[in-house]
C-alpha positions in Angstrom: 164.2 67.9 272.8 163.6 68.5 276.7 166.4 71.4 276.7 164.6 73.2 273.4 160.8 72.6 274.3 158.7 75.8 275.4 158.3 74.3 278.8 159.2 76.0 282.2 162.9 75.4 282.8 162.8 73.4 285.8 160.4 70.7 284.4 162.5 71.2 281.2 165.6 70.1 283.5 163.5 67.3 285.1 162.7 65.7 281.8 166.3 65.2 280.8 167.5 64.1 284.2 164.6 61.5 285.0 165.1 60.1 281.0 169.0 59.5 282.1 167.8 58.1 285.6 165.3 55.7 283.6 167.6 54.7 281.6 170.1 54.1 284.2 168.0 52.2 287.0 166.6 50.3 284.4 169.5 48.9 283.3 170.8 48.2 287.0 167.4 46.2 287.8 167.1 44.3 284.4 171.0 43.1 284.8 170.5 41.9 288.3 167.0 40.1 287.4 166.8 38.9 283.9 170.3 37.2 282.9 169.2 36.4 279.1 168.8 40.3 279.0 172.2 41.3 280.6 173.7 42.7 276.9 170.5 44.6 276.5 171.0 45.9 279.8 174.4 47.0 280.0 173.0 49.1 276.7 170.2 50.9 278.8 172.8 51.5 281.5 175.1 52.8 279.5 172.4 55.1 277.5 172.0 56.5 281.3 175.4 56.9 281.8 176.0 59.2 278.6 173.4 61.3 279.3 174.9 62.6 282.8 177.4 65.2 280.6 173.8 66.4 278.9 172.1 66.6 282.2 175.0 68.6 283.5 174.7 70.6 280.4 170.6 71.1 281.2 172.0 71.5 285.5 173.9 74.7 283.9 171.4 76.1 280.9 168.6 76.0 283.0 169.1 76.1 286.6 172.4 77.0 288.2 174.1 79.5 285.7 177.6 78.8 287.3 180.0 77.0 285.1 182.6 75.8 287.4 180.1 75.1 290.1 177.7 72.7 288.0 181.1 71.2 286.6 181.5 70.0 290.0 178.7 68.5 290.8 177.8 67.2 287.4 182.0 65.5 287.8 180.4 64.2 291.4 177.5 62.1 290.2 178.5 61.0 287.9 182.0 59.7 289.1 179.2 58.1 291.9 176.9 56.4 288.9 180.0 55.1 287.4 181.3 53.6 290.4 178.1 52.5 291.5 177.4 51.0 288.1 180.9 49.4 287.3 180.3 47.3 290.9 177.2 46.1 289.7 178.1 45.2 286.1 181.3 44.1 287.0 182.5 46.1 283.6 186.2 46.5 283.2 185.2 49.3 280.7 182.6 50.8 282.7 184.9 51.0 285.6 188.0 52.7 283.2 185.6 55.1 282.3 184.8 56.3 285.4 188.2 57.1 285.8 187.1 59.9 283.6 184.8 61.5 285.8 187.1 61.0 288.9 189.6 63.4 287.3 187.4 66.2 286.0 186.3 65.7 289.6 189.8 67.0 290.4 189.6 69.3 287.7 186.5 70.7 289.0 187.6 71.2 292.4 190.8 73.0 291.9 188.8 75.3 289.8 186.2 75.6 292.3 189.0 76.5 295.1 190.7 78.7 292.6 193.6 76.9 292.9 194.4 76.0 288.7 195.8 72.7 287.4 197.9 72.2 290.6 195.2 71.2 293.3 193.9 68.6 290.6 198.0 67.1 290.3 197.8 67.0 294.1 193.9 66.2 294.7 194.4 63.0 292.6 197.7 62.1 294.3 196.6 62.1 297.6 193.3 60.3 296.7 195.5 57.3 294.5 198.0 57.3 298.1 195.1 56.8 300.2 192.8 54.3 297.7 196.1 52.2 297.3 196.9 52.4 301.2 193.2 51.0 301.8 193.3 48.6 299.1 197.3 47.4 300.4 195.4 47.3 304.2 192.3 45.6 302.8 192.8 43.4 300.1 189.1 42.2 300.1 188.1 46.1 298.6 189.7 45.6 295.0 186.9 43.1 294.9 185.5 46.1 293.8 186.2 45.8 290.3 186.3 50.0 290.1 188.7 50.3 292.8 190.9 47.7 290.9 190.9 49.6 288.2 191.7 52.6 289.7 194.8 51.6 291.9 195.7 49.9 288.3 195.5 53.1 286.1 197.5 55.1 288.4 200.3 52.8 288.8 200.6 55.1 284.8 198.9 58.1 285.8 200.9 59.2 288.4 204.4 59.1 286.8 202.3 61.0 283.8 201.6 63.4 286.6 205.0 63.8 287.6 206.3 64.6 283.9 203.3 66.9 283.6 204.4 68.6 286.6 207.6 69.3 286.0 207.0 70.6 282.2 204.6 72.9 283.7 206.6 73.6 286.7 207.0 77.7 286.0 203.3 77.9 286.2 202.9 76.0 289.1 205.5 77.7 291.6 208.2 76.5 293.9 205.7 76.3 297.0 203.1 74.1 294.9 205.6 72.0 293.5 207.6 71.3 296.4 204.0 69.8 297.8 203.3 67.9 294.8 206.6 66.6 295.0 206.4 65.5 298.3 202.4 64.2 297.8 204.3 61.7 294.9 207.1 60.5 297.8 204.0 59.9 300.5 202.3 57.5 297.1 205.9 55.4 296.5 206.3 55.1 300.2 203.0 53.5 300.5 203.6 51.5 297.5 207.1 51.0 298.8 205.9 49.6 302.5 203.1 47.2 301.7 203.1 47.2 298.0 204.1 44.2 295.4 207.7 43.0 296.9 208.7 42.5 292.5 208.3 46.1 292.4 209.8 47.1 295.3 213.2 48.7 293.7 211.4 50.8 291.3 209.1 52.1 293.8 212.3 52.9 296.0 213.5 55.1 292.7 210.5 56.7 292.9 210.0 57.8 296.9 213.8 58.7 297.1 213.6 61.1 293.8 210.4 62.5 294.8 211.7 63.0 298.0 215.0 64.6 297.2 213.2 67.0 294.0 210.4 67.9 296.8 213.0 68.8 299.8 215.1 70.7 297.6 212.5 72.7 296.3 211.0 73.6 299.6 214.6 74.4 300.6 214.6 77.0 297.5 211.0 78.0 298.7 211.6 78.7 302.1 215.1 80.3 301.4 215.4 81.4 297.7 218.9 80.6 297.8 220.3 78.4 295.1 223.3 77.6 297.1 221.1 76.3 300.1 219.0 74.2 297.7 222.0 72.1 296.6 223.2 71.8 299.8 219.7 70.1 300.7 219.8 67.9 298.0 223.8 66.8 298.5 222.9 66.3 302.2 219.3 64.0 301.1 221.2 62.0 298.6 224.3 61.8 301.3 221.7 60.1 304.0 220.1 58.2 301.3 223.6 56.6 300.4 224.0 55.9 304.1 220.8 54.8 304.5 221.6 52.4 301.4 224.7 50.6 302.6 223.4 50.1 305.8 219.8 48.1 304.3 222.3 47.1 301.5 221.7 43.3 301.9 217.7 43.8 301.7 217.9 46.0 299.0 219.9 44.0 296.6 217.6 41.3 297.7 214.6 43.9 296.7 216.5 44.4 293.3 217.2 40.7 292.1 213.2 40.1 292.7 212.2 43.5 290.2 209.9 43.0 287.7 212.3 45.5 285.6 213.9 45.1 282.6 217.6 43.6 282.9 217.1 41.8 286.2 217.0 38.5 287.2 
């Protein structure tokens, strides 16, 4: 109604961003103040929260005519309301959703920089390494019901990253890949060094594949030589096999207390 109505464009704009805002805050204060009315409340919130994808629509029609630019910041308030709002709820669902809006942040940015699907495999690597490293360093955080869910989710999204990566791995490039690669090893080392100890061995799989696949492909990148790009990885797996008999009593240690199928 606000978009289509002979108004000027900028109050036509306001309209539908103070109707989501309404909706929104309303929600927020009738939660926190009236617990009787907390279903009711999560509704008006919720209302808000749908409307952010029209209001960016409204943030592109009528005032910045710049797709991948109002993308962005439409992606960046609205990953904020959903944060914001999953603390305050305490909404599993509200808090998975925003997940939503965190990665077409990521898509946003990598088409802002110009930089295609690749930035967003690495933009939401590094920002799961470093969430999970804070959360690992600060347990008291994933009191934060959004962060929780976020170090959760990409316990899955991050292998679905990896298999994503590699099947689009002509389109990404050696160079690209062989960062990615390396940006997954830095997320099972972090995982590896202060994460759950029944999960320890199949983090190790991960840091020393991504490791070795990363390496290797750098090797190829730097020398375009297939010959040197084997030798890389023989010589990685050769110092991980050292590396392996000399830790070997804390590994096997590691592997009889993985949460993975066929162990003890």
């Amino acid at each position: 109604l606000f978009i289509g109505i002979s108004i000027p464009e900028q109050a036509r704009f306001a309209g539908v961003a103070a109707l989501a805002a309404l909706f929104y805050a309303s929600g927020l204060v009738i939660h926190s103040r009236k617990k009787a009315l907390r279903p009711a409340a999560v509704a008006f919130t919720g209302t808000g929260l749908a409307l952010i994808p029209v209001v960016g629509l409204a943030f592109y029609t009528l005032i910045l005519p710049d797709p991948v630019l109002a993308w962005l910041i439409t992606s960046v308030a609205g990953t904020a309301a959903f944060a914001y709002a999953a603390a305050r709820l305490e909404s599993r669902v509200v808090s998975y959703l925003a997940l939503t809006f965190l990665l077409s942040t990521a898509l946003a940015s990598g088409a802002t920089l110009r930089s295609g699907i690749v930035w967003y495999f690495i933009c939401t690597v590094l920002l799961a390494t470093l969430i999970s490293l804070a959360a690992i360093r600060k347990p008291g955080w994933l009191l934060n019901i959004y962060l929780e869910a976020f170090v959760t989710s990409h316990r899955f999204l991050v292998p679905a990253t990896a298999a994503a990566a590699v099947l689009t791995a002509p389109d990404l490039g050696a160079g690209p890949l062989a960062l990615l690669f390396l940006a997954f090893a830095a997320y099972y080392g972090v995982l590896l060094w202060q994460g759950p100890q029944n999960q320890a061995l199949l983090h190790s799989y991960g840091l020393r594949s991504a490791a070795t696949a990363g390496f290797a492909i750098l090797t190829f990148r730097l020398t375009d030589s297939w010959q040197a790009t084997l030798l890389a990885a023989a010589v990685l797996l050769g110092a991980q096999t050292g590396l392996l008999f000399i830790g070997r009593e804390r590994y096997l240690q590691s592997a009889a207390g993985a949460d993975l199928p066929g162990t003890a």
